[in-house]
CHARMM-style PDB file with segment names, atoms N, HN, CA, C and O in Angstrom:
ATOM      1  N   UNK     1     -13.606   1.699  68.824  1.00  0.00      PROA
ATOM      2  CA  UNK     1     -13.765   2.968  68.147  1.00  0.00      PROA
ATOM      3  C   UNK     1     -13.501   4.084  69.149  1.00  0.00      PROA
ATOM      4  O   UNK     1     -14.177   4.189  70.173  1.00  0.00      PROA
ATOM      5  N   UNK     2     -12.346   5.053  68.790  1.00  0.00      PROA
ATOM      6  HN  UNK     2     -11.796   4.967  67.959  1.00  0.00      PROA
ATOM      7  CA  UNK     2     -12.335   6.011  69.921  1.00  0.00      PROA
ATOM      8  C   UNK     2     -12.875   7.741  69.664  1.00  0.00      PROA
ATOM      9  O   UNK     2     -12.654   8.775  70.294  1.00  0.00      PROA
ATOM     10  N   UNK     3     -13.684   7.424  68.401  1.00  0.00      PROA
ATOM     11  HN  UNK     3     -13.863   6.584  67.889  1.00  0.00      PROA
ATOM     12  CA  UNK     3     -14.597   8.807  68.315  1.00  0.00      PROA
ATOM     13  C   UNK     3     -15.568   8.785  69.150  1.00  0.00      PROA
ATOM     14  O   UNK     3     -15.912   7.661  69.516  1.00  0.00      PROA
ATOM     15  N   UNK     4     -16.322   9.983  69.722  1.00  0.00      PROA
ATOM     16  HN  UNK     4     -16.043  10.896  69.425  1.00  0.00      PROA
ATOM     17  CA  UNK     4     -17.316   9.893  70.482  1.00  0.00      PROA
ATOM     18  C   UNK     4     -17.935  11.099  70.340  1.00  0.00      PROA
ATOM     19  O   UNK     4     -17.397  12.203  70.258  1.00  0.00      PROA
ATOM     20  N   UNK     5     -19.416  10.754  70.308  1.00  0.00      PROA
ATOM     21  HN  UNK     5     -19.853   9.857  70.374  1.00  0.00      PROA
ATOM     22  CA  UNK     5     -20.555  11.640  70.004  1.00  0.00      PROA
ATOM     23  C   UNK     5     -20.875  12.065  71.205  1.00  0.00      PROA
ATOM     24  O   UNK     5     -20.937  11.256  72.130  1.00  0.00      PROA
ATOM     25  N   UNK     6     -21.185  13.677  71.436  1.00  0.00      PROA
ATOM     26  HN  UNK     6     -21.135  14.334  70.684  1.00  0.00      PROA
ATOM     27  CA  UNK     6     -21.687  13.443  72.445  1.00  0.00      PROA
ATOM     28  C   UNK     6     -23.362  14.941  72.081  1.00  0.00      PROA
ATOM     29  O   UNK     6     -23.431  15.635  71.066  1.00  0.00      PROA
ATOM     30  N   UNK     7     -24.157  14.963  72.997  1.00  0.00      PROA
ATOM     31  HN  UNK     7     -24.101  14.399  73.821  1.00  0.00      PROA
ATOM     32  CA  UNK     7     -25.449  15.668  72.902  1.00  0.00      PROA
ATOM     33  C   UNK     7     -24.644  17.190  73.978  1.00  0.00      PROA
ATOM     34  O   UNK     7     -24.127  16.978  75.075  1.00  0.00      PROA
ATOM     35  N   UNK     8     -24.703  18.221  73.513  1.00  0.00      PROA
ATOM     36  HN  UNK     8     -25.123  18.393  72.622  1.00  0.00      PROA
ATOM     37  CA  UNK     8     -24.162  19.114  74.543  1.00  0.00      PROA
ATOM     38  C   UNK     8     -25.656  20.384  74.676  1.00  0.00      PROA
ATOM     39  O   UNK     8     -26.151  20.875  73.661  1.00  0.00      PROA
ATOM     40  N   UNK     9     -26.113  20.690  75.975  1.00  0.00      PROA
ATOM     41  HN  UNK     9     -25.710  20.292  76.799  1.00  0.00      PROA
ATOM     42  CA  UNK     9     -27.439  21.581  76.032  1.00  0.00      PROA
ATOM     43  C   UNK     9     -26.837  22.378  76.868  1.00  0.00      PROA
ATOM     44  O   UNK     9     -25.973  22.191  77.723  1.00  0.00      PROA
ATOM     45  N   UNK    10     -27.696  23.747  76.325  1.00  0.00      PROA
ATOM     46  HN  UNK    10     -28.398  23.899  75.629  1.00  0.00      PROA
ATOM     47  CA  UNK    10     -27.659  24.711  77.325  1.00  0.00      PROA
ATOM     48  C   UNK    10     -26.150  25.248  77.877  1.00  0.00      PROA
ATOM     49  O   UNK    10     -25.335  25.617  77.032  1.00  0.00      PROA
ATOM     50  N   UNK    11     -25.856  25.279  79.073  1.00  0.00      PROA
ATOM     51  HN  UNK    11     -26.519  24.979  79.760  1.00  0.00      PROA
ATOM     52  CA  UNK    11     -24.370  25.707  79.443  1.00  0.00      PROA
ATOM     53  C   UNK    11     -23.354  24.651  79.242  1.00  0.00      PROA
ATOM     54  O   UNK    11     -22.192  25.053  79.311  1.00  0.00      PROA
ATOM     55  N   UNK    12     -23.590  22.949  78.927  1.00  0.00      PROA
ATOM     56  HN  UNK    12     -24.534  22.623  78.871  1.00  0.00      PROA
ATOM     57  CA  UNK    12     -22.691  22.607  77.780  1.00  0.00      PROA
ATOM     58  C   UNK    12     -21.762  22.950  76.838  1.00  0.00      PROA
ATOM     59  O   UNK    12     -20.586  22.671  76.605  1.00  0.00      PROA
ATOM     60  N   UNK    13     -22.767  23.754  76.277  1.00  0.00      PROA
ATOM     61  HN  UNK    13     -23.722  23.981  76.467  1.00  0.00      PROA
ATOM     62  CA  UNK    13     -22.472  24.075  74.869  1.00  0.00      PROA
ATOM     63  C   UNK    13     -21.454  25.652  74.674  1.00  0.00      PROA
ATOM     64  O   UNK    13     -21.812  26.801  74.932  1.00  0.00      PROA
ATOM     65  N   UNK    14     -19.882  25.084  74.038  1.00  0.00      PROA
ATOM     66  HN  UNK    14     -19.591  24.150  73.828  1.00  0.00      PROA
ATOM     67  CA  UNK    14     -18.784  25.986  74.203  1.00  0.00      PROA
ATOM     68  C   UNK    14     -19.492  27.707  73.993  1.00  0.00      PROA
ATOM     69  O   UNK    14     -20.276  27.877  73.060  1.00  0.00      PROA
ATOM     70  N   UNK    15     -19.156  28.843  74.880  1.00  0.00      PROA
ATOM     71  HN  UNK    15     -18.519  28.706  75.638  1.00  0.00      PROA
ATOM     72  CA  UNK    15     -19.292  29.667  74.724  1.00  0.00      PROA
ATOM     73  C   UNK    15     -19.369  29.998  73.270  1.00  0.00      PROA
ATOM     74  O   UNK    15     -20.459  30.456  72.927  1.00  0.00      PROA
ATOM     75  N   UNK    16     -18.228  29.842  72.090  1.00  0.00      PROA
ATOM     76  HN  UNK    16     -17.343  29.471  72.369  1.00  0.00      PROA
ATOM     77  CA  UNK    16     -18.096  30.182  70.609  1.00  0.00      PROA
ATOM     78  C   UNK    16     -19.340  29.268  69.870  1.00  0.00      PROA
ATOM     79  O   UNK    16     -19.418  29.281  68.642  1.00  0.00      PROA
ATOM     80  N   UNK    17     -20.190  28.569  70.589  1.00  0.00      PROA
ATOM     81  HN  UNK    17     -20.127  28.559  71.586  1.00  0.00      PROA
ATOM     82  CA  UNK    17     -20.877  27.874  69.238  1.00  0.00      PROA
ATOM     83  C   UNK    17     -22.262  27.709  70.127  1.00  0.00      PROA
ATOM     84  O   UNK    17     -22.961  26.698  70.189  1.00  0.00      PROA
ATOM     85  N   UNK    18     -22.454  28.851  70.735  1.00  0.00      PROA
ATOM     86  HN  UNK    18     -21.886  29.673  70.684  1.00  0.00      PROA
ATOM     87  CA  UNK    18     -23.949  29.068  71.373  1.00  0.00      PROA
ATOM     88  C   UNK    18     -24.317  30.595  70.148  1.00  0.00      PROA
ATOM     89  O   UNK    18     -23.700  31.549  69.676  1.00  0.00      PROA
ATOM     90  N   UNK    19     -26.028  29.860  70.083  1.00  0.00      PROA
ATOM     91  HN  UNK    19     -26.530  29.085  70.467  1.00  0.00      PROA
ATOM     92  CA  UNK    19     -26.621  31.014  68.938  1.00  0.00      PROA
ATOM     93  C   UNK    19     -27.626  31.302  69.912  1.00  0.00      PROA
ATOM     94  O   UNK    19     -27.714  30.705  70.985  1.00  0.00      PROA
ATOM     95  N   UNK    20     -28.453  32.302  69.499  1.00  0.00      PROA
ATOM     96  HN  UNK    20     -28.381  32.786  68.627  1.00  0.00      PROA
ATOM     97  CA  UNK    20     -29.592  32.655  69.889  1.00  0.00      PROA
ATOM     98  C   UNK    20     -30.342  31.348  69.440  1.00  0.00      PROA
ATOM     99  O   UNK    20     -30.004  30.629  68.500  1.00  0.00      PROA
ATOM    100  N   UNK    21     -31.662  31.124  70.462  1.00  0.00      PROA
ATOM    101  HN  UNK    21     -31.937  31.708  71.226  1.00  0.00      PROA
ATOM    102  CA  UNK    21     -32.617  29.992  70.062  1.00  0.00      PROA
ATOM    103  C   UNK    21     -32.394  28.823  70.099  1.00  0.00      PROA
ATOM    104  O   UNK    21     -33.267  27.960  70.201  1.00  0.00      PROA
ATOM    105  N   UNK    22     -30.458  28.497  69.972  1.00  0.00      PROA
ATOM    106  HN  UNK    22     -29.749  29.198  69.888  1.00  0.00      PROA
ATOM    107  CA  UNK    22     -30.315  27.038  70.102  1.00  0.00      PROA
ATOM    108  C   UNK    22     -30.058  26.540  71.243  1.00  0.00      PROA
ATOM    109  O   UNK    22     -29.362  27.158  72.048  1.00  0.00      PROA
ATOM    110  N   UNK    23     -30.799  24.814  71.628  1.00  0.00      PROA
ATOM    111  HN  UNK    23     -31.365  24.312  70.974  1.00  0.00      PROA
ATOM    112  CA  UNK    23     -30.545  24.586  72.726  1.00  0.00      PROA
ATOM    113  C   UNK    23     -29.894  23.618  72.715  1.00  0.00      PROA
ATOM    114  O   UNK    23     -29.784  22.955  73.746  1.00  0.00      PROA
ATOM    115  N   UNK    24     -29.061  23.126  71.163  1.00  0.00      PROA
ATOM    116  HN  UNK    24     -29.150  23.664  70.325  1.00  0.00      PROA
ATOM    117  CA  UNK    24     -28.515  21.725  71.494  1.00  0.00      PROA
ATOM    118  C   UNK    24     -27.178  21.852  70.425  1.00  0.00      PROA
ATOM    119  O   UNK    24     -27.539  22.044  69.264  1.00  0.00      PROA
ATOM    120  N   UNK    25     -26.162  21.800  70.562  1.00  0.00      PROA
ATOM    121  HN  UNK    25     -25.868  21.644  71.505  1.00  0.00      PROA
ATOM    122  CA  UNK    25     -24.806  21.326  69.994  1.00  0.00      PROA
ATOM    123  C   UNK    25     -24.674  19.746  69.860  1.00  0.00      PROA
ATOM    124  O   UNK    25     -25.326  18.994  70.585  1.00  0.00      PROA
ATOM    125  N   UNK    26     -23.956  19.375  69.071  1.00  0.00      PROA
ATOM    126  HN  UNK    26     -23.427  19.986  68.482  1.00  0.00      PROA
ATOM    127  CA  UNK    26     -23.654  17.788  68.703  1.00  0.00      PROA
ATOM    128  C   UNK    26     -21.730  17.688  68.482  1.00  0.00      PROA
ATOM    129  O   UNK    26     -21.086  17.829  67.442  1.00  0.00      PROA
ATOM    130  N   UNK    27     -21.316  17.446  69.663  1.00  0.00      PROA
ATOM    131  HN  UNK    27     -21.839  17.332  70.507  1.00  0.00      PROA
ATOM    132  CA  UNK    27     -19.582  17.216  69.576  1.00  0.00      PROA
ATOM    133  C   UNK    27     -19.040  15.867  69.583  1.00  0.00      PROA
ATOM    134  O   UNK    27     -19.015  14.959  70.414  1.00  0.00      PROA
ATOM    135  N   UNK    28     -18.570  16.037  68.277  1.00  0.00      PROA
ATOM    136  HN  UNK    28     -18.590  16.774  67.602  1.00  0.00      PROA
ATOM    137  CA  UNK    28     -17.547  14.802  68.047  1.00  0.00      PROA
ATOM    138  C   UNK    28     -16.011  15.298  68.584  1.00  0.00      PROA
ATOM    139  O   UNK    28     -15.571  16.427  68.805  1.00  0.00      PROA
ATOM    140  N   UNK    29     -15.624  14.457  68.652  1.00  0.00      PROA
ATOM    141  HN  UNK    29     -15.982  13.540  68.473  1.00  0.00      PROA
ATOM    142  CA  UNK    29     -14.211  14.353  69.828  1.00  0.00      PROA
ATOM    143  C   UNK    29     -13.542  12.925  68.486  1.00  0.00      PROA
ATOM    144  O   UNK    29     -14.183  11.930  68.147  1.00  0.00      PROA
ATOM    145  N   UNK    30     -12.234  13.294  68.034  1.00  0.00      PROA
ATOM    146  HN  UNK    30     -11.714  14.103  68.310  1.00  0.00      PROA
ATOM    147  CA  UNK    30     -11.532  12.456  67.323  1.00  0.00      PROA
ATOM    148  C   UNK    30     -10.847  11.804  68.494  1.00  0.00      PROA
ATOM    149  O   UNK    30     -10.975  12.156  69.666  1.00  0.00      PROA
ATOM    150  N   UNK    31      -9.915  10.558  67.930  1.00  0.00      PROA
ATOM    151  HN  UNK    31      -9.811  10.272  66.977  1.00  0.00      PROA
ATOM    152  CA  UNK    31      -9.008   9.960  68.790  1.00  0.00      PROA
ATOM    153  C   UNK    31      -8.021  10.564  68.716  1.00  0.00      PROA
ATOM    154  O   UNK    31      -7.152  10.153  69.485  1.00  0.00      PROA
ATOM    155  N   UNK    32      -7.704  11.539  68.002  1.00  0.00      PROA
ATOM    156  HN  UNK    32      -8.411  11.873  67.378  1.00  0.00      PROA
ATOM    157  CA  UNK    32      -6.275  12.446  68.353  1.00  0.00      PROA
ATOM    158  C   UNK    32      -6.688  13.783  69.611  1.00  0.00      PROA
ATOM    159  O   UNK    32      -5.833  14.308  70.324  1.00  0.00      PROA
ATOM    160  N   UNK    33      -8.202  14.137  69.639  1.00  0.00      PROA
ATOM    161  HN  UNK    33      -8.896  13.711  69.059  1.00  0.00      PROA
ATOM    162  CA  UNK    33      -8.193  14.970  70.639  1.00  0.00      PROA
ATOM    163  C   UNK    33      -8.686  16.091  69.833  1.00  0.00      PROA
ATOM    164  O   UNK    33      -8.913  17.137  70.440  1.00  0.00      PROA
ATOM    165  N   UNK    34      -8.956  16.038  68.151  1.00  0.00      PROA
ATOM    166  HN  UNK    34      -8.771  15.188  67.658  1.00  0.00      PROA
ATOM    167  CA  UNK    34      -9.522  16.981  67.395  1.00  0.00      PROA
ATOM    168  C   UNK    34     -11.358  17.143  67.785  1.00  0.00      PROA
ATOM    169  O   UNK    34     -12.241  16.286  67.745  1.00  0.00      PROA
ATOM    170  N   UNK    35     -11.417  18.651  68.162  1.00  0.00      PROA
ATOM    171  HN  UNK    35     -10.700  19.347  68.194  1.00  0.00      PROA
ATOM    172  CA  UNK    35     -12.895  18.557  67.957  1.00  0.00      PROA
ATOM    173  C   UNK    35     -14.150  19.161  67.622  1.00  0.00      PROA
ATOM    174  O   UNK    35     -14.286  20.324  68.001  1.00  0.00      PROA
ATOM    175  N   UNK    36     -14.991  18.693  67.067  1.00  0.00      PROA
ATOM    176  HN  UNK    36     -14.881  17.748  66.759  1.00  0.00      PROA
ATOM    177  CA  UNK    36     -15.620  19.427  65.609  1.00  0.00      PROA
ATOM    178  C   UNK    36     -17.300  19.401  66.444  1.00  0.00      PROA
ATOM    179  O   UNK    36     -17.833  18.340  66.769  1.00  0.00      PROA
ATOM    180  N   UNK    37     -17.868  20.628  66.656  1.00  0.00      PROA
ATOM    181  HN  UNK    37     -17.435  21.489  66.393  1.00  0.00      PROA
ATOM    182  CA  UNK    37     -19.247  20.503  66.278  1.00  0.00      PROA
ATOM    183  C   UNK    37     -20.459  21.392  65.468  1.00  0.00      PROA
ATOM    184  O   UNK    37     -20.564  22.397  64.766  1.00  0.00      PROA
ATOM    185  N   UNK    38     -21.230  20.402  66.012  1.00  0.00      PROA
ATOM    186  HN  UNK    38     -21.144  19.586  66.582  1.00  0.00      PROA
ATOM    187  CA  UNK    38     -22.851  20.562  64.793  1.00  0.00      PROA
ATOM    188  C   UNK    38     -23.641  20.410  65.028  1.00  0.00      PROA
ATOM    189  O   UNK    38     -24.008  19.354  65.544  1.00  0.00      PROA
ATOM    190  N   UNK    39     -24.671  21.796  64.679  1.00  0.00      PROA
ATOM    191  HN  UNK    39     -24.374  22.654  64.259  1.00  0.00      PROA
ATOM    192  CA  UNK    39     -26.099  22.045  64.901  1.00  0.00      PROA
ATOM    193  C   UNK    39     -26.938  20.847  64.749  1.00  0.00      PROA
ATOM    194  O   UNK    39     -28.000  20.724  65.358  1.00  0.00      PROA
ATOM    195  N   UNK    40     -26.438  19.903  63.889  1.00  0.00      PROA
ATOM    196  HN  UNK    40     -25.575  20.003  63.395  1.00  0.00      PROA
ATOM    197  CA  UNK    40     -27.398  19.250  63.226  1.00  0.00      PROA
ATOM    198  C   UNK    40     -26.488  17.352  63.784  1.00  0.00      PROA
ATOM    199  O   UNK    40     -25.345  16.905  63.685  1.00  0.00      PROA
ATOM    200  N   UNK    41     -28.009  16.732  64.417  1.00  0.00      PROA
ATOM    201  HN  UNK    41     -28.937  17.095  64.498  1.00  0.00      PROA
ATOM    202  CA  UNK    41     -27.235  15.039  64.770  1.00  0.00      PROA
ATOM    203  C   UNK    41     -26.876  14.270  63.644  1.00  0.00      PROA
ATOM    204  O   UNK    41     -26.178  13.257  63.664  1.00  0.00      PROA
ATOM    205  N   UNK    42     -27.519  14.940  62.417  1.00  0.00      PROA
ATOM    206  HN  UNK    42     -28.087  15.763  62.401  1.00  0.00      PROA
ATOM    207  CA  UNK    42     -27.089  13.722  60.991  1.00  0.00      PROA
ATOM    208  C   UNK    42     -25.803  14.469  60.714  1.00  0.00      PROA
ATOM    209  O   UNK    42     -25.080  13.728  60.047  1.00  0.00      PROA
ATOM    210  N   UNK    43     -25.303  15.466  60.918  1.00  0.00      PROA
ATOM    211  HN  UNK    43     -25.890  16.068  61.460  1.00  0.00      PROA
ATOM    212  CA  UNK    43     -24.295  15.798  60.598  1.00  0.00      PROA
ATOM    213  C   UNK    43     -22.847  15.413  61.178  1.00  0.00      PROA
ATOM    214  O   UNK    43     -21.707  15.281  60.732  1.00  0.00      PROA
ATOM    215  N   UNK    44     -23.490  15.308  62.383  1.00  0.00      PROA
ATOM    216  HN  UNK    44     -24.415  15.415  62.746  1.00  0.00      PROA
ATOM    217  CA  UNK    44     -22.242  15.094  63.738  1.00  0.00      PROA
ATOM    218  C   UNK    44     -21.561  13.540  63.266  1.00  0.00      PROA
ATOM    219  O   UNK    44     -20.383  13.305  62.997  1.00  0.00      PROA
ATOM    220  N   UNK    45     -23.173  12.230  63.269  1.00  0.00      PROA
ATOM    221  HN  UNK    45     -24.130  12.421  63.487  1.00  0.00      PROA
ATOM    222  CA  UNK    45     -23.006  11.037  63.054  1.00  0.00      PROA
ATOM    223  C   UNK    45     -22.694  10.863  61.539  1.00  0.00      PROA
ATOM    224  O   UNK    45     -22.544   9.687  61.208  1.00  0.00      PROA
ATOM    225  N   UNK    46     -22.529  12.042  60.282  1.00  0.00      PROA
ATOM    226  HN  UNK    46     -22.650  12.997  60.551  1.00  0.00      PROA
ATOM    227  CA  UNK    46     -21.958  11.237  59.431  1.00  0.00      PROA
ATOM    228  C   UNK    46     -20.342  11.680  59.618  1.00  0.00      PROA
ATOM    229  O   UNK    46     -19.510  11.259  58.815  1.00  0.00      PROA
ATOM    230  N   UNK    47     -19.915  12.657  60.858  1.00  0.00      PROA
ATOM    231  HN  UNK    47     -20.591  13.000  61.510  1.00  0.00      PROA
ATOM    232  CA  UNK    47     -18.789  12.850  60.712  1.00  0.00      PROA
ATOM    233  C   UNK    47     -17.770  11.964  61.278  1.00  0.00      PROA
ATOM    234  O   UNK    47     -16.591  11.812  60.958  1.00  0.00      PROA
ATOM    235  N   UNK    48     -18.880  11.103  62.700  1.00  0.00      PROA
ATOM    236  HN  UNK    48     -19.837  11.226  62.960  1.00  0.00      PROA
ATOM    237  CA  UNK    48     -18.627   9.991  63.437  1.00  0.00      PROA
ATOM    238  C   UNK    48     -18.002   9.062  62.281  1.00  0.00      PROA
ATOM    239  O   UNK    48     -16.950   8.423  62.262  1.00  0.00      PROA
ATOM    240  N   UNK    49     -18.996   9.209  61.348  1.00  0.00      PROA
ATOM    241  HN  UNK    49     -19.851   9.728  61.363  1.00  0.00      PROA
ATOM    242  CA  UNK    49     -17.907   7.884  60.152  1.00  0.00      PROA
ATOM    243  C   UNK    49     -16.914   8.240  59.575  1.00  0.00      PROA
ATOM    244  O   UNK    49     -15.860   7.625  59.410  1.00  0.00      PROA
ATOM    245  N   UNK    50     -17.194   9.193  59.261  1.00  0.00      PROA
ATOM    246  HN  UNK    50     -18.050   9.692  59.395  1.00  0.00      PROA
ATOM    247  CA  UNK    50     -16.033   9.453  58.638  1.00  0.00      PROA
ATOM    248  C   UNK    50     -14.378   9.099  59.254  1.00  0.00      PROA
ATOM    249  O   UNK    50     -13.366   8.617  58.744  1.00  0.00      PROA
ATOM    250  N   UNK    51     -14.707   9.578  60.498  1.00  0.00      PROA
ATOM    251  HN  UNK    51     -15.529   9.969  60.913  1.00  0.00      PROA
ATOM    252  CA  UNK    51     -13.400   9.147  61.460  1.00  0.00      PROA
ATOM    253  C   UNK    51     -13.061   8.243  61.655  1.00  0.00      PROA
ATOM    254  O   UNK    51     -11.904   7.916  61.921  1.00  0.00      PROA
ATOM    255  N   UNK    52     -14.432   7.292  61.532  1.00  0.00      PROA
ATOM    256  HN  UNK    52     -15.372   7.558  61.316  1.00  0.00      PROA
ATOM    257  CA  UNK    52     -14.110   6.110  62.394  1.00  0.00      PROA
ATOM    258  C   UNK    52     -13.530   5.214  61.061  1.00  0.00      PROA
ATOM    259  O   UNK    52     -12.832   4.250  61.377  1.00  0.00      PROA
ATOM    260  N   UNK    53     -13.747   5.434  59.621  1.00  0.00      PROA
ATOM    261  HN  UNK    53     -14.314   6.217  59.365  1.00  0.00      PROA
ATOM    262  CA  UNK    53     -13.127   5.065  58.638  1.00  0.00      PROA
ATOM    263  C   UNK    53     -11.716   5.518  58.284  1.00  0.00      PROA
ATOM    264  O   UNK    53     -11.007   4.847  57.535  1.00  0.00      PROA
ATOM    265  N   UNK    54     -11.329   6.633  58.815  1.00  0.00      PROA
ATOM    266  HN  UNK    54     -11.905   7.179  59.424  1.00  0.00      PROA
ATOM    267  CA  UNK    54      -9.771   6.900  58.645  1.00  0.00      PROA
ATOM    268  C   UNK    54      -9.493   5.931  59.491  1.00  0.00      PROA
ATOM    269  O   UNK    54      -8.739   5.054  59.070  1.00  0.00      PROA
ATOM    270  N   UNK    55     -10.056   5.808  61.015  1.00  0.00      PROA
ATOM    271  HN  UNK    55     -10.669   6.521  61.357  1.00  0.00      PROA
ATOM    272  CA  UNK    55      -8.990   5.304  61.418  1.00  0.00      PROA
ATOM    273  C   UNK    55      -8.863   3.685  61.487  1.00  0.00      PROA
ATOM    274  O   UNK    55      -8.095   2.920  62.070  1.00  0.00      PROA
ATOM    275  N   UNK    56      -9.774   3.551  60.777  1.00  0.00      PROA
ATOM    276  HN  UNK    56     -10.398   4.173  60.304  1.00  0.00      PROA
ATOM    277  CA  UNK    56      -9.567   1.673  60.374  1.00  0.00      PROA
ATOM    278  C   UNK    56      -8.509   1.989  58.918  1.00  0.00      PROA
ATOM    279  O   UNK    56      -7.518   1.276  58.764  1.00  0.00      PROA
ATOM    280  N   UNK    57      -8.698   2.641  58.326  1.00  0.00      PROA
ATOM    281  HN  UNK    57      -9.503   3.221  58.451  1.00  0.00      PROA
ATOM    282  CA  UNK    57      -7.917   2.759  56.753  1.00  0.00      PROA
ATOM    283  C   UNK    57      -6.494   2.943  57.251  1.00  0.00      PROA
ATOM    284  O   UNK    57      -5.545   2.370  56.716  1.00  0.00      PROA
ATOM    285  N   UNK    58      -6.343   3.964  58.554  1.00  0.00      PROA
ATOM    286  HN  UNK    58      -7.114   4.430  58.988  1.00  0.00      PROA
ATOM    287  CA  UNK    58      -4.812   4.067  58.967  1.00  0.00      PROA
ATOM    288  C   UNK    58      -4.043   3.210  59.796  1.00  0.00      PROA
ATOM    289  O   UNK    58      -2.819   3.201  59.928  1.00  0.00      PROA
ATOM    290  N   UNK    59      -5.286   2.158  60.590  1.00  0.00      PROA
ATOM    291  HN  UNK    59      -6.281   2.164  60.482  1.00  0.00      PROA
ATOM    292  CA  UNK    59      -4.250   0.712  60.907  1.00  0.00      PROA
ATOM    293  C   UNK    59      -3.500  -0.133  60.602  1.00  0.00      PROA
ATOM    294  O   UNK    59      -4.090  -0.869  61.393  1.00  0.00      PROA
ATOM    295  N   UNK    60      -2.692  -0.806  60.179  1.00  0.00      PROA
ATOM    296  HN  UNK    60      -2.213  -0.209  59.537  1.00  0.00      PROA
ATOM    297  CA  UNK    60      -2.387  -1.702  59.355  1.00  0.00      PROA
ATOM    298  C   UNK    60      -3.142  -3.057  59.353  1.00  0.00      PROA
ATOM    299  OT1 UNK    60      -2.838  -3.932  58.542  1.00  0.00      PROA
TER     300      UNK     60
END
């Protein structure tokens, strides 16, 4: 599987997706190099599937 979750804190976390109060980002990283994150870990890990189901659906 080449998606990967990762926990990002504090100065981690990309300048554009730091809020006031928050101390934790959740970045998924696709196998093309696309990458998406989220406030929230159930969100990050259902996006983890999601990917990780394209990219079994796009193997042959």
């Amino acid at each position: 599987m080449a998606v990967t979750l990762k926990q990002l804190q504090g100065t981690d976390i990309p300048e554009e997706h730091r809020r006031p109060g928050q101390s934790t980002v959740f970045q998924v990283l696709a196998e093309n190099g696309e990458t998406f994150h989220f406030n929230s870990e159930t969100e990050a890990a259902a996006k983890v599937v999601t990917l990780s189901e394209q990219e079994k659906s796009d193997k042959p």
